[in-house]
C-alpha positions in Angstrom: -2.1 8.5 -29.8 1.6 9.1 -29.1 2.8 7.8 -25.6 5.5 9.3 -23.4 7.8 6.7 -23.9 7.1 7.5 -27.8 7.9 11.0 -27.1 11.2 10.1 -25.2 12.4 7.9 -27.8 11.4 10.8 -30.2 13.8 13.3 -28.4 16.5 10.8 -27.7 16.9 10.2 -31.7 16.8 13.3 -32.6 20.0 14.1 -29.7 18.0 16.7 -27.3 18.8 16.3 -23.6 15.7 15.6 -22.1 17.0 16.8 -18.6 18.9 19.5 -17.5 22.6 18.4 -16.4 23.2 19.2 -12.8 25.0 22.5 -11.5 26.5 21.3 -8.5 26.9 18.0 -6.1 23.2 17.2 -4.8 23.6 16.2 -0.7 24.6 13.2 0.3 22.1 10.9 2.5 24.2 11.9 5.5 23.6 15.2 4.9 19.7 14.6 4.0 19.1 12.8 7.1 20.7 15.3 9.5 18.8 18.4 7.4 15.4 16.0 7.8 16.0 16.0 12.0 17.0 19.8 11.8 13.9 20.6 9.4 11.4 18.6 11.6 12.3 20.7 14.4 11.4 23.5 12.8 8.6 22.3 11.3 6.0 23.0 14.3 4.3 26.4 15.2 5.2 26.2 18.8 8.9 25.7 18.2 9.4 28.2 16.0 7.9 31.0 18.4 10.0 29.8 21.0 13.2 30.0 19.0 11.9 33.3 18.3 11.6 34.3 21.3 14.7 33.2 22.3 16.5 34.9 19.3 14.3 38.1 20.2 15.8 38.0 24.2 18.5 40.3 25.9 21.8 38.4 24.8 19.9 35.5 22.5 18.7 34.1 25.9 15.9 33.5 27.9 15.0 31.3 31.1 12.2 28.9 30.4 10.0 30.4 32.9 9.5 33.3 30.5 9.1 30.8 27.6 5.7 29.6 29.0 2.9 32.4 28.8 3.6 33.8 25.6 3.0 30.4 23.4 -0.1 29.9 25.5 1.8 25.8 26.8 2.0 23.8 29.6 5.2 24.1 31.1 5.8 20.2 30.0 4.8 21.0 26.6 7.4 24.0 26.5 10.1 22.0 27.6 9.3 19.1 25.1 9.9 21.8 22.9 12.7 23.3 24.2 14.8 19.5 24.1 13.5 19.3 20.3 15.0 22.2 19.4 18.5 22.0 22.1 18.9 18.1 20.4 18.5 19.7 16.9 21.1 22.2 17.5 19.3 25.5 17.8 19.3 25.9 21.7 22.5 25.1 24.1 20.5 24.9 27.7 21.9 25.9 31.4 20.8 25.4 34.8 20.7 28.5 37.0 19.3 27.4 40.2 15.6 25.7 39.9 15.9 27.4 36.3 16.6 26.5 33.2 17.9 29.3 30.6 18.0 28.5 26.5 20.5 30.2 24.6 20.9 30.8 20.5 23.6 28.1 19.3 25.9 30.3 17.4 25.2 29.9 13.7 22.3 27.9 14.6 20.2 29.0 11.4 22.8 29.1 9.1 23.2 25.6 7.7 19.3 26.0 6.9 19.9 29.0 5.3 22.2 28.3 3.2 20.6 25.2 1.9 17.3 26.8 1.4 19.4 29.6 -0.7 20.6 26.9 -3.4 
């Protein structure tokens, strides 16, 4: 019966690379740990229709009080939410009043993107 390690020593003598070689410079553990915080805020149903909706409004903007209704939420569950998603970048918040609007951070998606197109 021929092991793994048999096989690797196999390859190894005969001078096949037994991994490919890396393309490019993996990210750092700086860079994983702030992609983690912005990933786990995305990484919920809720959030992700309200940064939807958000994105969807007049101007990228929209007041929390229309947030509520259309995810079916409390309003304390909303605006749990809505602090995820401001802390990890995605909203910059305002206070009209009594209100609170949420607006798209410019180039809020675009670190995501780009790392999910590598």
């Amino acid at each position: 019966m021929v092991t793994l390690l048999e096989v690797t020593d196999i390859t190894a003598s005969v001078g096949e690379v037994c991994c490919a070689p890396l393309v490019r410079e993996p990210i750092g553990q700086a860079e994983a740990d702030k992609l983690a915080v912005t990933l786990k805020a995305l990484a919920d149903p809720a959030r992700l229709r309200l940064l939807s909706i958000v994105a969807s409004s007049e101007g990228q903007e929209a007041c929390v009080c229309d947030l509520i209704a259309p995810v079916g939420l409390s309003q304390p569950t909303v605006s749990h939410h809505l602090k995820v998603l401001t802390e990890a970048g995605f909203l910059s918040r305002s206070k009209r009043g009594t209100w609170a609007y949420y607006r798209l951070a410019p180039d809020a998606l675009t670190g995501v993107a780009d790392f999910l197109t590598i």
